[in-house]
C-alpha positions in Angstrom: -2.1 -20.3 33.3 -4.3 -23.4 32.2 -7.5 -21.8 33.2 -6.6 -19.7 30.0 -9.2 -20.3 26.9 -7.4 -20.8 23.3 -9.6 -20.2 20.5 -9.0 -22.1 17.5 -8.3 -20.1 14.6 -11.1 -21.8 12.5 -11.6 -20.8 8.7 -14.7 -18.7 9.0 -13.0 -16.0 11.1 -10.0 -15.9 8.9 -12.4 -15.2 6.0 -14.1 -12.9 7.7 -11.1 -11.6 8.6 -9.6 -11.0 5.0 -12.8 -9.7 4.0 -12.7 -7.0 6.6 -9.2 -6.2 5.5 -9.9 -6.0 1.7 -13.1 -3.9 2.2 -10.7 -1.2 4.1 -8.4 -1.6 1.1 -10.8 -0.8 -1.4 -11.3 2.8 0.2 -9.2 5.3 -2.6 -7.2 6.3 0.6 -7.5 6.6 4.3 -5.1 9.3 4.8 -6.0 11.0 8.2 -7.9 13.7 8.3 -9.4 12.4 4.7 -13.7 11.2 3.8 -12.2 8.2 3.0 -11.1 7.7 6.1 -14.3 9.2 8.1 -15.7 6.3 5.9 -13.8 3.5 6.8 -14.6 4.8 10.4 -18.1 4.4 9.5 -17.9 0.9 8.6 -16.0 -0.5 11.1 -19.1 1.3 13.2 -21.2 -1.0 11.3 -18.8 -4.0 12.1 -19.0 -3.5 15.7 -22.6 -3.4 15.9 -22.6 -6.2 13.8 -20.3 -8.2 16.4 -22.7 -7.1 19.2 -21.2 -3.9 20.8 -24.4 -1.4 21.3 -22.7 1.7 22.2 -21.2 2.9 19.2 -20.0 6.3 18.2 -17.5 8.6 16.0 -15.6 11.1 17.9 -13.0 14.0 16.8 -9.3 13.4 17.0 -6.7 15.9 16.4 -5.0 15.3 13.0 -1.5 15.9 12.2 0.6 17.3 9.5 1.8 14.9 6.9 5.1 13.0 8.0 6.5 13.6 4.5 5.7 17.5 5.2 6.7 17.2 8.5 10.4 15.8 7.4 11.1 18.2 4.5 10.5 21.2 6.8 13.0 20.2 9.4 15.4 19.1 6.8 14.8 22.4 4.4 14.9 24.8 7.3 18.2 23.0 8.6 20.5 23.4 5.1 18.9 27.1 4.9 20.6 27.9 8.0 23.7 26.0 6.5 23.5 28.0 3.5 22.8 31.5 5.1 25.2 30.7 7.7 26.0 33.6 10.7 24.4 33.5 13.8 20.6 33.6 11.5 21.6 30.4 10.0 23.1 29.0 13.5 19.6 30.1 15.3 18.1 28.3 11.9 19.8 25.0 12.2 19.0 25.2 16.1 15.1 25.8 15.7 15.2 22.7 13.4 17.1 19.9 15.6 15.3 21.5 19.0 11.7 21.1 16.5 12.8 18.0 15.6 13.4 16.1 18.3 10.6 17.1 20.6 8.3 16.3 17.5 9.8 12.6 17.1 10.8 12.1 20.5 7.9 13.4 22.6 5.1 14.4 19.5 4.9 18.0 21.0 4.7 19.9 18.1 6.9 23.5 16.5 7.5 23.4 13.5 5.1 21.8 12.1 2.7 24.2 13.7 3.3 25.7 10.4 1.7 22.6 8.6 -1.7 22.4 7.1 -3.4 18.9 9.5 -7.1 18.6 9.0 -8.9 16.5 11.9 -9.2 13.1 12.2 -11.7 10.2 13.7 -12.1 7.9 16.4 -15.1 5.3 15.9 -15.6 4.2 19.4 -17.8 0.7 20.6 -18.3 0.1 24.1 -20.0 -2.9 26.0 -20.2 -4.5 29.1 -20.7 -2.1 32.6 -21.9 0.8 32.6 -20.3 1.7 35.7 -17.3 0.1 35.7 -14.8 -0.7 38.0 -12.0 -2.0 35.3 -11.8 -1.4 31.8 -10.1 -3.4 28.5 -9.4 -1.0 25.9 -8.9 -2.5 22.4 -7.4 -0.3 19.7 -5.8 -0.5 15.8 -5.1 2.6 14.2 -7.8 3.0 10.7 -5.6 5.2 9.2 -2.6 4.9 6.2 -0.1 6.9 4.8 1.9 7.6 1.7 4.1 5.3 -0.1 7.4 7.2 -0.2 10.5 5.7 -2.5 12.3 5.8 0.8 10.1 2.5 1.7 11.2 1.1 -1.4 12.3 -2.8 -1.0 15.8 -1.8 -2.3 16.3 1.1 0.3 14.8 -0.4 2.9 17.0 -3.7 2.8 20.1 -2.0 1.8 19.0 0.4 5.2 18.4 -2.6 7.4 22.0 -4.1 6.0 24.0 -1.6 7.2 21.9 -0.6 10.4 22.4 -3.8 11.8 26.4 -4.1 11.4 27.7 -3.4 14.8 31.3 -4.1 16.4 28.9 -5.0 19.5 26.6 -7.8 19.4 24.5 -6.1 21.8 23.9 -3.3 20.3 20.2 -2.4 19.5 19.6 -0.9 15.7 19.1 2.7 15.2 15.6 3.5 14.4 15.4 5.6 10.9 15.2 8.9 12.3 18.7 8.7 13.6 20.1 9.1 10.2 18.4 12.8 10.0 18.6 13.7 13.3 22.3 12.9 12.6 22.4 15.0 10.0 20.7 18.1 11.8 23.0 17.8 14.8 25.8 17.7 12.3 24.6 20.6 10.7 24.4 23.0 13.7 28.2 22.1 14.6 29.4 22.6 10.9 27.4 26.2 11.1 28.8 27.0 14.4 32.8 26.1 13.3 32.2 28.4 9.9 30.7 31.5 12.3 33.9 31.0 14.4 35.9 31.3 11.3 36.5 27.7 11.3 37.5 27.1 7.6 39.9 24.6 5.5 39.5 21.8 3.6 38.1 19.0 5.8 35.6 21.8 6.9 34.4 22.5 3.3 34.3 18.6 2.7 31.7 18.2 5.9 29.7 21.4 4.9 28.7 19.5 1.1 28.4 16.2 2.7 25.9 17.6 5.5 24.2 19.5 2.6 23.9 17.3 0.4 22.7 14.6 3.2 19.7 17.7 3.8 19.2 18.7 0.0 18.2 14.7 -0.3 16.6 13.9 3.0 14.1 17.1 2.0 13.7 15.8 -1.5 12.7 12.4 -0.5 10.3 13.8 2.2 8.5 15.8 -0.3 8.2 13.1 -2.7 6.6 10.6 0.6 4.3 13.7 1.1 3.1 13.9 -2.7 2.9 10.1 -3.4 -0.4 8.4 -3.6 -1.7 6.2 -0.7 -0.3 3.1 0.4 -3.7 0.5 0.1 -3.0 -0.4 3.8 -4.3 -3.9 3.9 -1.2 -4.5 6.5 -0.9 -1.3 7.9 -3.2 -1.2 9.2 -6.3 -3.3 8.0 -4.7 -6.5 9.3 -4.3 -4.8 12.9 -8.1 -3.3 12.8 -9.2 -7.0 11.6 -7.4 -8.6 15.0 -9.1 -5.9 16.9 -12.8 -6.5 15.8 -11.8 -10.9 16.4 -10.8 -10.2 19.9 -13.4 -8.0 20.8 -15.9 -11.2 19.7 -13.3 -13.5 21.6 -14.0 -11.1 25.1 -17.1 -9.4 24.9 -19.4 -12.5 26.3 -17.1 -13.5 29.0 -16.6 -10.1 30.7 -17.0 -9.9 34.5 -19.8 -8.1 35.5 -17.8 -5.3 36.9 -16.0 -5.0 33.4 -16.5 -3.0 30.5 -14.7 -3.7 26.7 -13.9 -0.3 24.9 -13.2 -1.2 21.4 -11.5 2.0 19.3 -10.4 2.1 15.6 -8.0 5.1 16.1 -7.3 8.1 13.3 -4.2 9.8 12.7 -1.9 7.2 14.2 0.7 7.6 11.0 0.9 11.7 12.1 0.9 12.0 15.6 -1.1 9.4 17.2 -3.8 12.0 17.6 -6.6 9.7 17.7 -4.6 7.6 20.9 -4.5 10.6 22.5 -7.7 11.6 22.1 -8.3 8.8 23.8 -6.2 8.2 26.9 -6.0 12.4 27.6 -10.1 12.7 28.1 -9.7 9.8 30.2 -7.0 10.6 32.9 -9.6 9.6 35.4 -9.6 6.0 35.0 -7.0 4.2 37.4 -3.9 2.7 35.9 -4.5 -0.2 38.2 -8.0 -1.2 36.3 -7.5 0.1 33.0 -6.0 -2.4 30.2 -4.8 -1.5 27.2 -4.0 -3.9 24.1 -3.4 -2.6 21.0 -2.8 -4.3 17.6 -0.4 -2.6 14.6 0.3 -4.4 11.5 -0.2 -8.3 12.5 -0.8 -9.3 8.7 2.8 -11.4 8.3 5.7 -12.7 9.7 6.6 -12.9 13.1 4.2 -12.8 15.8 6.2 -10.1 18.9 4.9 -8.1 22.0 7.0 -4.7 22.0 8.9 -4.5 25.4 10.2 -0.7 23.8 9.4 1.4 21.0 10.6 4.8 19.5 11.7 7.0 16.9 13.9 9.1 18.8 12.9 8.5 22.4 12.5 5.1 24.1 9.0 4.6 25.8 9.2 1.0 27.8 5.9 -0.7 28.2 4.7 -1.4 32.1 5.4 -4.5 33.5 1.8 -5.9 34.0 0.6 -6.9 30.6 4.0 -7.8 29.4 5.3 -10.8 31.7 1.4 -11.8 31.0 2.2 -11.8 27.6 5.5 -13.9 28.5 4.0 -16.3 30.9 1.4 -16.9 27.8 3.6 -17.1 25.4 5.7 -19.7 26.4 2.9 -22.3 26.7 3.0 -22.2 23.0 -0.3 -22.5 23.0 -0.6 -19.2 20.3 2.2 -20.4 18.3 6.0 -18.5 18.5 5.5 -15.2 19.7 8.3 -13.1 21.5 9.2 -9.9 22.8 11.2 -7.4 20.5 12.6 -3.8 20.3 10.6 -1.8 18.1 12.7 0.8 15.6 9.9 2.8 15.5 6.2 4.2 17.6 2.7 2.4 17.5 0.3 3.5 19.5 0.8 1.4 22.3 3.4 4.2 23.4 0.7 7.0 24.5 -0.9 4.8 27.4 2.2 3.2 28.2 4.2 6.5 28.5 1.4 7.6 31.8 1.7 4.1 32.8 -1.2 2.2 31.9 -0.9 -1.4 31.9 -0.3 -1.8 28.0 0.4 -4.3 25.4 1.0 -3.9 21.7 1.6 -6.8 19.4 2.8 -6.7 15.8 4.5 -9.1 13.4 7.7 -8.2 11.3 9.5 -9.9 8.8 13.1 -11.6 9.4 14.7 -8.0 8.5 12.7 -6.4 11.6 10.1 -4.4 9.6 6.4 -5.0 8.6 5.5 -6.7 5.8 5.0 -4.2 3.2 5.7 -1.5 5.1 4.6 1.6 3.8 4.7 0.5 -0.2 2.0 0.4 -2.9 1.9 -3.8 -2.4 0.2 -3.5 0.2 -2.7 -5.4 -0.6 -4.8 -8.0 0.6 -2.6 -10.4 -1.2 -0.2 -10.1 0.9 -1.9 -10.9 4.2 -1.3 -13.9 6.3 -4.8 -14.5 7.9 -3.8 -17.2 9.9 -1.1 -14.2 12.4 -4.3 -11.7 12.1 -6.1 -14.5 14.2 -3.5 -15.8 16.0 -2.9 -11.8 17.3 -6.5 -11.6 18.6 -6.1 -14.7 20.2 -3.3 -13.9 22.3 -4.7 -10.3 22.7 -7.6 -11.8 24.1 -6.0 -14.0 26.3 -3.7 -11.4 27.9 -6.7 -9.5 29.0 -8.5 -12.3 30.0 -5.5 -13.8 32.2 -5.6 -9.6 34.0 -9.0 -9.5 34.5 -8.8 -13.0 36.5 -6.3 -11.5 38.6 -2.8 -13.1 37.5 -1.3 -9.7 37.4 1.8 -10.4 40.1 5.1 -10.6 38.0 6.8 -13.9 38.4 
């Protein structure tokens, strides 16, 4: 892998860098589906012409119901059923684990067919072939979401605490929406035993546990849904900043059969309608020439490359990119990056799942979850410039090491 380039991460792109990212902060919001973030689409436009890329456009992307929303429902509709009980409430409780997991595992919506979701934005910069014969798609999601008390410091540690304690040292954490997909499940048995004249004490002491577990889980979902904005500078400003320093890292040293597709993607936090968008009005290109690297909160901590990611369902990324990624990694040349499990979706998952070659880089903190996640300190404060660069380095370099051929797994 010598024949590799590594670009230094000099001060002037880190500053330009930070400046991207704090200009994107500055927006009141970028909630999908929002002006503000048909805005920031607009000037990240601006920024790719500014870093050469010609062919630049906005393009319509299917929004998504607010996640806050999108939790309460499930939640509320399953404790309604526990409180109505009968087959109704069995056939309630049923609709809302059944809703659930298809809209967390595999983003096919029911439920939350009932929710208001206004469209989002893709701003789209292309360069390079016009005809192409391969393809490096580059993509960081624009949008934000709200900063629920359930991302609180306090909850979040105290979550990770107990999520990790396992009698098997092997055994991979539970992503957060095991806890009320748990609790749905558990609600549909409970509802069940009653209609089958199940009763006593242990019965009655599961029934207010369940409930209770659902009266809370809607009441924090509503209060994610009605908070204001998080100010996104990590998530995902950082990631949108790596994005635009790759595509100057790749855009000059394309072959000629080669084009770079650079996409700042909407409604990523709700449904990863903008990915979508994307990858499902483009079925035609071939999996074998088509590269996707994607970049989700690289603003702190640890540099990794996701080998898995999900909420409820596990989508494992193609070999191709990823034991380029490993082969890169362990020159050091990029600093300490290494592979991890991801607790949760970016939208690295939508090409992966059809089988595109696809990599997706974020960094976390020690505790396994951005920095900032989801919180009103999310500010350019926080941001480690020197990972934003250090991601579009090694972003770059994976792509450049497929276009030159290395794609044959060790």
């Amino acid at each position: 892998m010598s024949d590799i380039p590594t670009a230094p991460a000099t001060d002037a792109r880190a500053t330009r860098a930070r400046e991207w990212i704090r200009v994107l902060t500055e927006f009141p919001d970028r909630i999908s589906g929002s002006r503000y973030e048909h805005e920031a689409a607009e000037r990240i436009g601006q920024w790719m012409r500014e870093l050469g890329l010609s062919d630049v456009s906005l393009a319509r992307a299917a929004g998504g119901p607010r996640p806050g929303l999108q939790l309460a429902l499930h939640v509320g509709v399953s404790w309604l059923g526990m409180y109505t009980g009968g087959l109704l409430g069995l056939l309630l409780t049923l609709l809302a684990v059944i809703s659930f997991r298809s809209e967390f595992g595999k983003r096919r919506w029911l439920l939350s067919r009932l929710l208001p979701a206004a469209d989002s934005v893709n701003v789209i910069g292309k360069h390079g072939a016009a005809n192409p014969q391969r393809r490096v798609i580059l993509t960081a999601h624009i949008d934000t979401t709200e900063a629920g008390f359930m991302f609180s410091k306090a909850i979040t540690d105290r979550f990770v605490g107990l999520n990790t304690r396992s009698s098997r040292p092997d055994a991979l954490p539970q992503p957060p929406h095991a806890v009320p997909s748990f609790l749905l499940i558990s609600a549909v048995v409970l509802t069940f035993a009653v209609w089958s004249d199940a009763w006593g004490l242990w019965m009655g002491l599961a029934r207010l546990i369940v409930s209770t577990g659902l009266l809370l889980t809607t009441g924090l979902g509503l209060q994610w849904a009605f908070s204001r904005a998080t100010p996104g500078a990590n998530d995902n400003a950082s990631a949108v900043a790596s994005m635009l320093t790759a595509t100057e890292s790749l855009k000059d040293v394309l072959p000629d059969d080669t084009q770079l597709i650079v996409v700042g993607t909407g409604a990523e936090e709700c449904g990863h309608g903008g990915m979508r968008a994307i990858v499902e009005s483009n079925t035609a290109w071939p999996p074998e020439s088509t590269y996707y690297v994607n970049f989700e909160c690289t603003g702190g901590g640890q540099l990794h490359y996701i080998l898995t990611e999900g909420m409820l369902g596990k989508v494992t990324y193609p070999a191709t990119l990823i034991e380029l990624a490993r082969r890169i990694a362990v020159t050091g040349r990029f600093g300490d990056i290494t592979p991890t499990h991801l607790l949760a979706g970016t939208d690295g998952n939508v090409p992966a799942r059809l089988n595109y070659p696809s990599l997706s880089l974020i960094s976390l903190e020690a505790n396994g979850v951005p920095r900032n996640y989801h919180r009103a300190e999310d500010t350019v404060e926080g941001i480690d410039t020197a990972v934003v660069v250090r991601a579009a380095d090694f972003g770059s370099a994976v792509a450049k090491a497929a276009l030159g051929g290395a794609t044959n797994p060790l």
